[in-house]
C-alpha positions as CSV (number, residue, x, y, z in Angstrom):
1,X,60.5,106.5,70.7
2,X,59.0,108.8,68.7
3,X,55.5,107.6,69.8
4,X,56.5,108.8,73.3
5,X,57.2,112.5,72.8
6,X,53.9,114.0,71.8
7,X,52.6,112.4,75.5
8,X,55.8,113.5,77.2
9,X,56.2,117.0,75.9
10,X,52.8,117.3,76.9
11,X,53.7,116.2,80.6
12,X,56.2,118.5,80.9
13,X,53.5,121.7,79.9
14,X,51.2,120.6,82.3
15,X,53.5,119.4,85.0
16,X,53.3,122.3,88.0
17,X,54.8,120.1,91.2
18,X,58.5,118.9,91.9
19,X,57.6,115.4,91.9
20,X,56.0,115.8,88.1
21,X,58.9,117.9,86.9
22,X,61.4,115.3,88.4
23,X,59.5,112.6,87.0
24,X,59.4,114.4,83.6
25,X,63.2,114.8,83.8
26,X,64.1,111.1,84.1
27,X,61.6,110.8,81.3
28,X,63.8,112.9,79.3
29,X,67.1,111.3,80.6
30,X,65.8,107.8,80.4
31,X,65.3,108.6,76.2
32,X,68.9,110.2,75.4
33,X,67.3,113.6,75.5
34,X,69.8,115.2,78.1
35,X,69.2,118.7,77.6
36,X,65.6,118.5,78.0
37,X,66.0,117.1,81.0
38,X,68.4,119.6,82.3
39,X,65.7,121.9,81.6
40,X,63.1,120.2,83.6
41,X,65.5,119.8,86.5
42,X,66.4,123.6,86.5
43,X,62.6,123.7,86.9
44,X,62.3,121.4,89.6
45,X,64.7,123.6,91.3
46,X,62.5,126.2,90.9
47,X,59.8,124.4,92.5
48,X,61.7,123.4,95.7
49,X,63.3,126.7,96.5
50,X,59.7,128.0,96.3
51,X,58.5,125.7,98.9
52,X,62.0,126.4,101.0
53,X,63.3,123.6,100.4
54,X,67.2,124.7,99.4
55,X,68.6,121.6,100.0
56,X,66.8,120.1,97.5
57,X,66.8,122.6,95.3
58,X,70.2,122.3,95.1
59,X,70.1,119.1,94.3
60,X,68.3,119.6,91.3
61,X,70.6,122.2,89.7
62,X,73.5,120.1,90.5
63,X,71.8,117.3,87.9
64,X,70.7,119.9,85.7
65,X,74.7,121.0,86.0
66,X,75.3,117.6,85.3
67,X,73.0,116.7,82.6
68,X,74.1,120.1,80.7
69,X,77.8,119.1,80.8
70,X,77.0,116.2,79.3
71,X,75.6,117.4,76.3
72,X,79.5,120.0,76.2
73,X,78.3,122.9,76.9
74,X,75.1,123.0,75.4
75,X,73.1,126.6,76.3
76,X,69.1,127.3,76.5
77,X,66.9,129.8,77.3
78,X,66.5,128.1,80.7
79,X,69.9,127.1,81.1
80,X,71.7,130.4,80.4
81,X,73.9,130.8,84.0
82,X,73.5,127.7,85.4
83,X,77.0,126.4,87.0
84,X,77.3,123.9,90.0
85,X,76.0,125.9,92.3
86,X,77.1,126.9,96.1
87,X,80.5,125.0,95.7
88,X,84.2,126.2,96.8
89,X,86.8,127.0,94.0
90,X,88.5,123.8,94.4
91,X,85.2,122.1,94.7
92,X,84.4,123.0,91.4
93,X,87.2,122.6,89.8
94,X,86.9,119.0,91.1
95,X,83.8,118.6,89.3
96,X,84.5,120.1,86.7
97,X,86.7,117.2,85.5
98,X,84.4,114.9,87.2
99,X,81.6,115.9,84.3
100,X,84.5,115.7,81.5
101,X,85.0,112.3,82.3
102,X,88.0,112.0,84.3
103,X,88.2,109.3,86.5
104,X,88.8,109.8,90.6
105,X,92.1,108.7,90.1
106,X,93.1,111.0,86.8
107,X,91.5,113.9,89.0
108,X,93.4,113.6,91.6
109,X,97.0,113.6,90.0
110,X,96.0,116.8,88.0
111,X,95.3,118.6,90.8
112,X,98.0,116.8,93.0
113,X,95.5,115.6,95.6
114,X,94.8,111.9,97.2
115,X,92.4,109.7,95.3
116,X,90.3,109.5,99.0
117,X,90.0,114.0,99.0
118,X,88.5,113.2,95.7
119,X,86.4,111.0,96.3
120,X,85.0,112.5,99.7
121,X,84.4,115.9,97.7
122,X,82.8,114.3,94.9
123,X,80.6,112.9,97.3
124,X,79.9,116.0,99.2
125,X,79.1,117.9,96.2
126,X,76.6,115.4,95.0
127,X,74.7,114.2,97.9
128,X,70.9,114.4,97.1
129,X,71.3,114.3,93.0
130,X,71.7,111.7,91.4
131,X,73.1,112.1,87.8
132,X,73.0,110.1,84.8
133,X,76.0,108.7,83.4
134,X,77.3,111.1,80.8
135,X,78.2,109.9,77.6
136,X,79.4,111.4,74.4
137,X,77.3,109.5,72.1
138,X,74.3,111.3,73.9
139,X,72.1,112.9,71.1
140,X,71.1,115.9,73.5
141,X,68.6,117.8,72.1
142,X,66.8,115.1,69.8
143,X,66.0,111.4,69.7
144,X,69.1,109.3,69.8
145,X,70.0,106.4,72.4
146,X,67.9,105.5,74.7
147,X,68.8,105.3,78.3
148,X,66.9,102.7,80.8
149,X,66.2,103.2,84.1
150,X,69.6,100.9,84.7
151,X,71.3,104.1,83.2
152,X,70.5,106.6,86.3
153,X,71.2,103.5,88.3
154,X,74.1,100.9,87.2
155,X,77.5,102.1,86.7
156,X,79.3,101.4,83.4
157,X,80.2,97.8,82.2
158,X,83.4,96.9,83.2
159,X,84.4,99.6,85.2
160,X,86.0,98.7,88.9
161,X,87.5,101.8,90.6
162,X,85.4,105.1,91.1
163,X,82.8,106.8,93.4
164,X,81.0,106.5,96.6
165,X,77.6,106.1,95.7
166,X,75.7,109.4,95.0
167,X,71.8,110.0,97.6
168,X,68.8,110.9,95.9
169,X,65.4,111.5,98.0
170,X,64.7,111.0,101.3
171,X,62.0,108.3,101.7
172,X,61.5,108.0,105.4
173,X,61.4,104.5,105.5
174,X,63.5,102.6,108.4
175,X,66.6,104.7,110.2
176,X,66.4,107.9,108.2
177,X,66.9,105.7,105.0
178,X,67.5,107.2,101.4
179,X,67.6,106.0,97.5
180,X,70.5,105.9,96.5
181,X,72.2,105.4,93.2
182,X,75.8,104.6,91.9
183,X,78.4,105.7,89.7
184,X,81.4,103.4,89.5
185,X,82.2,100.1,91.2
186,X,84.6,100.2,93.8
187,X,87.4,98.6,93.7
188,X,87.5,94.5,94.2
189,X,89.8,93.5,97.1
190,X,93.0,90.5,96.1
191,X,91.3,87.6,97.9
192,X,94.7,85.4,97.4
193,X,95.1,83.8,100.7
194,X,97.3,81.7,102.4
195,X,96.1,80.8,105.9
196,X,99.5,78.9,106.5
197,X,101.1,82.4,106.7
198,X,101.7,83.1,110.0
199,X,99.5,85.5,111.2
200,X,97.3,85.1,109.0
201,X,94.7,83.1,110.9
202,X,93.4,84.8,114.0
203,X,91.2,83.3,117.0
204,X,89.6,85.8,119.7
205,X,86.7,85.0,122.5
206,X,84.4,87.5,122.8
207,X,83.5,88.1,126.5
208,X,79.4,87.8,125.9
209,X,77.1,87.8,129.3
210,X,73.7,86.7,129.1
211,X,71.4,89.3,129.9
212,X,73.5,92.3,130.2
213,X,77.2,93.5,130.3
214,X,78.3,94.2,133.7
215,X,78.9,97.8,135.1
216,X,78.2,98.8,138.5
217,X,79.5,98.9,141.6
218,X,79.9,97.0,145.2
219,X,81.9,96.9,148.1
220,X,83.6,93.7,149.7
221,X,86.1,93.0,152.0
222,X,86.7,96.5,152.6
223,X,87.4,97.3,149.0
224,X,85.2,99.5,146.5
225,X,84.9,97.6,143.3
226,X,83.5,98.6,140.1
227,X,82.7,95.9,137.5
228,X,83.4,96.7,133.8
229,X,83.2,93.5,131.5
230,X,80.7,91.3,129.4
231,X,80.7,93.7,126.4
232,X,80.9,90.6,124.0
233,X,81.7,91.9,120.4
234,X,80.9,95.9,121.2
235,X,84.0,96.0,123.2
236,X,86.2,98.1,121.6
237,X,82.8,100.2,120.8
238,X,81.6,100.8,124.1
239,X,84.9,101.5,125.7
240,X,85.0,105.1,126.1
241,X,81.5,105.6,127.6
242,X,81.8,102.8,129.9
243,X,85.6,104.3,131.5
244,X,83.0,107.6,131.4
245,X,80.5,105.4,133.8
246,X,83.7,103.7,136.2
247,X,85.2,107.3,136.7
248,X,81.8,108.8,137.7
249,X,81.6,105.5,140.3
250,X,84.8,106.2,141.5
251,X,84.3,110.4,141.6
252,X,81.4,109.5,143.4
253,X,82.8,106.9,146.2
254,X,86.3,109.4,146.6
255,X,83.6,112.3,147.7
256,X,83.4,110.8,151.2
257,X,86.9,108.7,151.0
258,X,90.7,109.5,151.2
259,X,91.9,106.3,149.0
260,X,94.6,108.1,146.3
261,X,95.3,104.7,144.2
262,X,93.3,102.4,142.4
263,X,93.4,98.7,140.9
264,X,92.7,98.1,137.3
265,X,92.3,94.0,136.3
266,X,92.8,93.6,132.7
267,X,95.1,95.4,129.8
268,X,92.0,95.0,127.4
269,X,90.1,98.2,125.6
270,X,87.5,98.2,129.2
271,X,90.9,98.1,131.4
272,X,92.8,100.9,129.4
273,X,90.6,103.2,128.7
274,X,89.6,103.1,132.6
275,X,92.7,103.7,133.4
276,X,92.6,106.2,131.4
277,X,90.3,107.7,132.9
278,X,91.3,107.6,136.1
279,X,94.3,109.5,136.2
280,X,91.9,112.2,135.5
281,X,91.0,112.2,139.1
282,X,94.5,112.8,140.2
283,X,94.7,108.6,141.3
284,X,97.9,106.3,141.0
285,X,96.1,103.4,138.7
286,X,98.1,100.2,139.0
287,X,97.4,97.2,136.0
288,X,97.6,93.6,137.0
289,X,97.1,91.6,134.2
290,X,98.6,87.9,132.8
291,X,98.5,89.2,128.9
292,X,99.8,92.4,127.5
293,X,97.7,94.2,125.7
294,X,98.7,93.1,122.2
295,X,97.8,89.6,123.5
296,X,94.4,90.7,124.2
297,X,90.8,89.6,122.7
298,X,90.7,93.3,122.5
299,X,93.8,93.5,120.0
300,X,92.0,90.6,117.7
301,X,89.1,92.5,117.3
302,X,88.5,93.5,113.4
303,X,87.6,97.1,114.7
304,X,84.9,98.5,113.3
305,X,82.3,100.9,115.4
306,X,79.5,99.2,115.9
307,X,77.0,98.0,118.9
308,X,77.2,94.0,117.9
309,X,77.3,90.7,119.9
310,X,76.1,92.4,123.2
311,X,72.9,92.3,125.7
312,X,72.0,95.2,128.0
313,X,69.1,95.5,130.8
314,X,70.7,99.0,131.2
315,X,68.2,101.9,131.5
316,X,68.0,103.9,128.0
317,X,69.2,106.8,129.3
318,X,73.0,105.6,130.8
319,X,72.8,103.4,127.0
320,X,72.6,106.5,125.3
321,X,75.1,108.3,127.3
322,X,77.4,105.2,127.1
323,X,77.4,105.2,123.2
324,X,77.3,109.0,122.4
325,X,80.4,109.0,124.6
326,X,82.1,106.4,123.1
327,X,81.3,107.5,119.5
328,X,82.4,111.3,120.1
329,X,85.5,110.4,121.8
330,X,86.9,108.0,119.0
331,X,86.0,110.9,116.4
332,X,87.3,113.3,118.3
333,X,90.4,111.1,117.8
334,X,90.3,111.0,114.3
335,X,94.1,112.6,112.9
336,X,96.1,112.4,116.4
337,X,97.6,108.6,116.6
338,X,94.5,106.8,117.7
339,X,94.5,104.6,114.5
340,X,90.6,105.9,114.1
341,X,89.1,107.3,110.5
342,X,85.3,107.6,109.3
343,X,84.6,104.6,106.6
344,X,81.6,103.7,104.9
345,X,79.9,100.3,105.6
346,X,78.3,98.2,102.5
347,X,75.2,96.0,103.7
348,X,72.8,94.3,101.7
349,X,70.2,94.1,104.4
350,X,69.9,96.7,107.6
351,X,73.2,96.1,110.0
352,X,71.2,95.9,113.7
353,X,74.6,96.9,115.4
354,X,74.1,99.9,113.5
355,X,70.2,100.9,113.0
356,X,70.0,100.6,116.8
357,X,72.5,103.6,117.0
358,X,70.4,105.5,115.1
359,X,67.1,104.4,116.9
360,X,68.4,105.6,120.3
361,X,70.1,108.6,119.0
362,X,69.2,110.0,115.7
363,X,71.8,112.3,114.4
364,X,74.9,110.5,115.9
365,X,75.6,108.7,113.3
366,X,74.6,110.0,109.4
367,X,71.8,108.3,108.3
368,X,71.3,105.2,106.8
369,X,70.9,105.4,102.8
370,X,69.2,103.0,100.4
371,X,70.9,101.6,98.0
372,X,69.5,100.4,94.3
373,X,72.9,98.1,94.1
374,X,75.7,97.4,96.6
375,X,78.9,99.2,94.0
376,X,80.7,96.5,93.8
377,X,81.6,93.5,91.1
378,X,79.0,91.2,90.5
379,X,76.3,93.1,93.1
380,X,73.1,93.1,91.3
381,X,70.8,93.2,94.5
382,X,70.3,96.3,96.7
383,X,71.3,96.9,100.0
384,X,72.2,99.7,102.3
385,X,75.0,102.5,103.1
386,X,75.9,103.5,106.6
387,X,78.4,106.1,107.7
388,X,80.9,104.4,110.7
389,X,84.6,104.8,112.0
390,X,87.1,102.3,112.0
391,X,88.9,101.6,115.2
392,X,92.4,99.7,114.1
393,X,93.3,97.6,117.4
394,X,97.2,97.2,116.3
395,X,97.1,101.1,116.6
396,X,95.0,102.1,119.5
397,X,95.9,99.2,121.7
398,X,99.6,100.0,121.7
399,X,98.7,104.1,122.3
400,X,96.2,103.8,125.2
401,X,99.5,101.6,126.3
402,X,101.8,104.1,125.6
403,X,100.0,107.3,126.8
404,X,99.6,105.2,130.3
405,X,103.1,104.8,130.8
406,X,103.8,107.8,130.1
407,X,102.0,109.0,132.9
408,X,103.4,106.6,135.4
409,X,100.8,103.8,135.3
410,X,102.7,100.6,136.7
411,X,102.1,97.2,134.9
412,X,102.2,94.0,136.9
413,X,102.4,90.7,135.4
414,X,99.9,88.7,137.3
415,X,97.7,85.5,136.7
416,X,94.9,85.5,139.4
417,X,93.4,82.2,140.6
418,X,90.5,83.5,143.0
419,X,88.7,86.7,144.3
420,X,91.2,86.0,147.2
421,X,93.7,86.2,145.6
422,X,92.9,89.7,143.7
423,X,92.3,90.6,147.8
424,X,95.7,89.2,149.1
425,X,97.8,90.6,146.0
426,X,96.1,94.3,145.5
427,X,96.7,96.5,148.3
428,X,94.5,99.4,146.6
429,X,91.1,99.9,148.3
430,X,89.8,100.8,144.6
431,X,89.5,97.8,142.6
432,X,88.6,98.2,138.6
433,X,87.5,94.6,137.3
434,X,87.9,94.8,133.8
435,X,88.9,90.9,132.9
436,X,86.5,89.6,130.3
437,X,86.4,86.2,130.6
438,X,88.3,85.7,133.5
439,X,85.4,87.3,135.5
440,X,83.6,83.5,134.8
441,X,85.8,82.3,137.3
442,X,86.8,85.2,139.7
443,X,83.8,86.6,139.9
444,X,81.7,83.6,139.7
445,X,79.5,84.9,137.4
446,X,78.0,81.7,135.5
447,X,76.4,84.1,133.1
448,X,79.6,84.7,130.7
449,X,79.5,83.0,127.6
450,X,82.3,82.9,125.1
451,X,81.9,83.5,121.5
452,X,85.0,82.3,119.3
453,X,85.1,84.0,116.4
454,X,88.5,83.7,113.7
455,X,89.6,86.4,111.4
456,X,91.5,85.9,108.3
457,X,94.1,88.7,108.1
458,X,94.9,89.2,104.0
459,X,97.5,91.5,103.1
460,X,96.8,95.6,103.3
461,X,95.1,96.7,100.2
462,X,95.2,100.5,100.3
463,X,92.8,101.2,97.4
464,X,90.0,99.6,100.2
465,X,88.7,102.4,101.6
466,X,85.2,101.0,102.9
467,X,83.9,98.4,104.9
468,X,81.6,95.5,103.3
469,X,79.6,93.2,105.6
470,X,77.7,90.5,103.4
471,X,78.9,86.9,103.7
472,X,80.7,88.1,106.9
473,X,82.0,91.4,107.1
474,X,85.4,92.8,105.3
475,X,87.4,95.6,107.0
476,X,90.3,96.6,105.4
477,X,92.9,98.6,107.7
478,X,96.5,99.8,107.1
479,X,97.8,96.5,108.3
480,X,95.6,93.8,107.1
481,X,92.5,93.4,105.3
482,X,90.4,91.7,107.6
483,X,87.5,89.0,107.1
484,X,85.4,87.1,109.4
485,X,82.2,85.9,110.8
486,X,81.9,83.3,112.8
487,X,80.5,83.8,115.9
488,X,81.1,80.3,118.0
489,X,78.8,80.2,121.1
490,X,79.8,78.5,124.4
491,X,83.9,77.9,122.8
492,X,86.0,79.8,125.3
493,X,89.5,78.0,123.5
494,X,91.8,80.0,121.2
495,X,93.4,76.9,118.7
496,X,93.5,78.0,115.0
497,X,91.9,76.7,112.6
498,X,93.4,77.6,109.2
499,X,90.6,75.5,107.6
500,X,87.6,77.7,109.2
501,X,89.9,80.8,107.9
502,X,90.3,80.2,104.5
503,X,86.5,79.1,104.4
504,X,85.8,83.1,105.7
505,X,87.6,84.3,102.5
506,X,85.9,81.8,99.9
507,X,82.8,83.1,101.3
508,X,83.0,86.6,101.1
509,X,85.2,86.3,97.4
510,X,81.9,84.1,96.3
511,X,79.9,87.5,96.6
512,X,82.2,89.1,94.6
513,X,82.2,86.7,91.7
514,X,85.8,85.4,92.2
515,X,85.2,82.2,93.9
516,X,82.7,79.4,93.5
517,X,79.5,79.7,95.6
518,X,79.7,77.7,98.9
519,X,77.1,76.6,101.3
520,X,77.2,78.5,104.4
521,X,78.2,77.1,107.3
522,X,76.0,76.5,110.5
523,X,78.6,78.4,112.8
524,X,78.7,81.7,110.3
525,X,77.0,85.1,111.5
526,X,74.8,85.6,108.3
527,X,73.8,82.0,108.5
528,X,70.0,82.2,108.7
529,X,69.5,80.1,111.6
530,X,72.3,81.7,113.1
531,X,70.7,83.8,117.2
532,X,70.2,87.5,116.9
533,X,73.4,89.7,117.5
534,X,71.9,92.6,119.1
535,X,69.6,92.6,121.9
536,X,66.5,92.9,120.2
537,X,65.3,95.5,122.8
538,X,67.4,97.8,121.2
539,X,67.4,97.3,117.2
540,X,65.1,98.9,115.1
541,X,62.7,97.4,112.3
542,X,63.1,98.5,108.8
C-alpha cells in the first residue's frame, strides 16, 4: 500500500471538484485510512454547498459523520464540529447507536421503539451517502487493513437481519434510477411448506381483455350501462380511479335524468369500490352477485400496487388520471383499516408494472434506485429498489364490504345466465357491469382471456417487511407470506394444484440458497419466453 500514498496524497492536493474529492475519499476508505477520508468528504461537502447543491452536501457530511465515528471519536483540523447534520433529536440519537455498532433490532429495544421506526429512520437519515462499514480494527489515521470496493458495497459475512439499502448518486439512467449500496442482508423468509395444508394453495383467474380493459358507457334497452371490467392482474390497482371514471359517467348521465338507484354486477375490488362511489351521489346502489366478496378473484390476489397483466388503448390523459387516483386514494388509506402500508419492492431487473408508473407520472411513485446487490442471502448480482404499497385483499375486501353495508347497500345472491336476464331481474335504470369474467358470456365480449395464476400462502413472517419479485414475486402480509408466478393464458378453471404450488416456493427458495436450483417452467412469469405483462405502449426502457 505504501506505494499508493505518495500518488494519492497528491490527488487529494490537487483535487478542486466534488467528483475528485469523492473519488479521493473512497481512495482513502478503500485503504483503511478512515479519517482521511472523512476529511476529504467534509470537503466534498464544501464543494456541493458551493454549487447549491444542499442535498448533496448533506450527504457528504453524513459519511464524513460516519467515517469519523468509526475511527471513536477521532478530531482534525477539518473535522472539529462535524455532527450528523440537519437531523431531529431522536434522529440522532438513532444514529448515534447506528455508528457504535448496534444492530436495528438492539436500537430499537433501547430506545423502546419498533424494529420497522428504526429502520425507516435509518433510512431517511442516510439516503444519498453511502457509508463504509465501520469496524474497529480500522487503523484510521495510518496504513492498516485495506478495504475493497466490496467494502463500501457488500454487507458483512454472515450477517441476515439489518438495513434497507442506503442511495448514493443520482445517475439519470432509466426511471430516475440511483446507485445504491447496502448495509446488512435482510432477513431470509422460512420457506417450509406444506401445500396439503388447507389453504395453503390458492387458484385465481385474472380477468385479462385483449386490447384494452373495458370502461365506458352505453345505453340499451332503456338502461344506462357503464362497463368496468378486463383489468387482468392491475385489478385491485386500478380500482380506485376506475370507480372515479363510473361516478363521473354516471354524474354525467343523472344531469338530464331523475333515476335515484343504481345496479352494481360483481362484489369484486371494480364492483366495490363503484359502489362506493356511488353513494357519493346520493343513489341507492343495489349488488347482484353469485360470490361474496371473499370468494372473489379479487380476494386471491397477492396485493401488491402495481400496473401488471393489463392492456389499455385508453388516451394518456384518463390513464394518468386513472392511476394517480388509484395510487393517492390507497395511501391516503394508509393507518385507517384499509389493510394498506408503503413496502419496498426487491427486483433484479426493472419491474415494467412499475417503471411505466413512473414514465407516465414522475414523482408519484419515489424513484427507482440501482442497486450494486439485491440485500439478501446468497444475492451476488444487482438489481433494482422501488418504493410501492401493499394492498392486503383479506383486509380491504372485507372493509369496502363492511363500510357498504353500513350505509344500506343491499346484497342479492344472484347467478345471471344472459344480458336478459340482468334486464328481467334489475329493475334499476343504472346498471354498473363490474363482472370480470362473467362479462365473456353476458356481454359477449370474445375478447376476455383468463389468466390462472396459483399462489402459495406460507405462514406470516413478521420480520418480512419488503416485497421480493425474482423467481416470481414474494409478498409477505399479516396473514400469509405470499409466492407466485404463474401466469396461465387462456385457463379460465380454478382446480388446485398443490404440485404447481410447492414448485412456486422451490423456485423462489432456489434464489435464496435454500433449495436446489430448478429449471423454470414454461408456464412461469419470469420464464424467458414467457409474453410481455405490460402493454408495451406504456413501459419504459431502461
Amino acid at each position: 500500500m505504501d506505494g499508493e500514498l505518495a500518488p494519492l496524497f497528491a490527488r487529494h492536493a490537487a483535487a478542486r471538484t466534488a467528483g475528485e474529492l469523492l473519488a479521493v475519499a473512497e481512495s482513502f476508505a478503500r485503504l483503511g485510512l478512515l479519517l482521511y477520508a472523512a476529511e476529504a468528504a467534509v470537503q466534498v461537502a464544501a464543494r456541493f454547498m458551493a454549487s447549491g447543491e444542499p442535498r448533496r452536501a448533506t450527504g457528504a457530511e453524513t459519511r464524513a459523520w460516519t467515517l469519523m465515528r468509526s475511527c471513536q471519536g477521532a478530531r482534525t483540523p477539518a473535522l472539529v464540529g462535524l455532527s450528523l447534520p440537519g437531523l431531529t433529536p431522536r434522529q440522532r440519537e438513532i444514529a448515534t447507536l447506528a455508528a457504535q455498532g448496534l444492530s436495528d433490532r438492539e436500537i430499537a429495544a433501547r430506545l423502546v421503539l419498533s424494529v420497522r421506526t428504526v429502520a425507516n429512520t435509518l433510512y431517511a437519515i442516510l439516503i444519498g451517502s453511502p457509508p463504509p462499514r465501520a469496524a474497529a480494527e480500522n487503523n484510521c489515521s495510518g496504513p492498516g487493513q485495506a478495504l475493497d470496493a466490496a467494502d463500501w458495497a457488500a454487507p458483512a459475512p454472515g450477517t441476515t437481519a439489518g438495513r434497507p439499502p442506503i442511495a448514493s448518486r443520482h445517475d439519470h439512467s432509466g426511471a430516475g434510477a440511483m446507485d445504491v449500496r447496502e448495509l446488512t442482508n435482510l432477513p431470509t423468509p422460512d420457506f417450509t411448506y406444506d401445500p396439503s395444508v388447507p389453504g395453503a394453495c390458492v387458484t385465481g383467474v385474472r380477468p385479462y381483455r385483449k386490447g384494452t380493459f373495458r370502461l365506458n358507457s352505453e345505453q340499451s334497452s332503456g338502461r344506462f350501462i357503464v362497463h368496468n371490467y378486463g383489468h387482468g392482474g392491475a385489478g385491485i390497482s386500478l380500482s380506485w380511479g376506475c370507480a372515479a371514471k363510473v361516478k363521473a359517467m354516471v354524474s354525467q348521465f343523472l344531469a338530464g335524468s331523475p333515476q335515484t338507484e343504481a345496479a352494481v354486477l360483481g362484489a369484486g375490488v371494480m364492483g366495490l369500490t363503484a359502489a362506493t362511489m356511488l353513494l357519493d351521489l346520493g343513489l341507492k346502489v343495489t349488488i347482484y352477485t353469485d360470490r361474496k366478496p371473499v370468494e372473489t378473484t379479487s380476494f386471491k390476489a397477492g396485493g401488491q400496487w402495481a400496473v401488471s397483466v393489463v392492456e389499455t388503448a385508453m388516451n394518456q390523459q384518463d390513464l394518468k388520471a386513472i392511476i394517480k387516483t388509484s395510487y393517492t386514494t390507497f395511501k391516503d388509506s394508509i393507518g385507517k383499516g384499509f389493510g394498506v402500508s408503503e413496502r419496498p419492492n426487491y427486483c433484479p431487473k426493472p419491474a415494467e408494472g412499475l417503471d411505466m408508473v413512473l414514465n407516465l407520472l414522475p414523482g408519484l411513485l419515489p424513484a427507482r434506485q440501482r442497486l450494486s446487490r439485491l440485500p439478501f442471502q446468497n444475492h451476488t448480482q444487482p438489481g433494482f429498489l422501488y418504493q410501492t404499497l401493499l394492498v392486503e385483499p383479506p383486509i380491504f375486501l372485507p372493509r369496502l364490504e363492511r363500510d357498504l353495508r353500513a350505509r344500506d347497500v343491499t346484497f342479492v345472491d344472484k347467478r345471471f345466465t344472459s344480458k336478459a336476464d340482468i334486464f328481467a331481474t334489475a329493475p334499476q335504470k343504472i346498471i354498473i357491469n363490474c363482472t370480470g369474467m362473467g362479462a365473456k358470456k353476458l356481454w359477449n365480449d370474445t375478447k376476455m382471456v383468463g389468466v390462472r395464476g396459483y399462489l402459495a400462502m406460507l405462514p406470516a413472517q413478521p420480520d418480512l417487511e419488503y416485497l421480493y419479485s425474482r423467481n416470481g414475486y414474494m409478498f409477505p402480509r399479516s396473514d400469509h407470506v405470499v409466492m407466485g408466478g404463474t401466469p396461465d393464458w387462456d385457463k379460465e378453471d380454478e382446480d388446485l394444484n398443490p404440485a404447481e404450488c410447492k414448485e412456486l416456493v422451490n423456485i423462489i427458495a432456489a434464489a435464496f440458497g435454500r433449495a436446489a436450483p430448478v429449471p423454470m417452467p414454461m408456464n412461469h412469469i419470469d420464464h424467458p419466453g414467457n409474453r410481455r405483462l405490460v402493454d408495451p405502449r406504456l413501459s419504459v426502457s431502461d
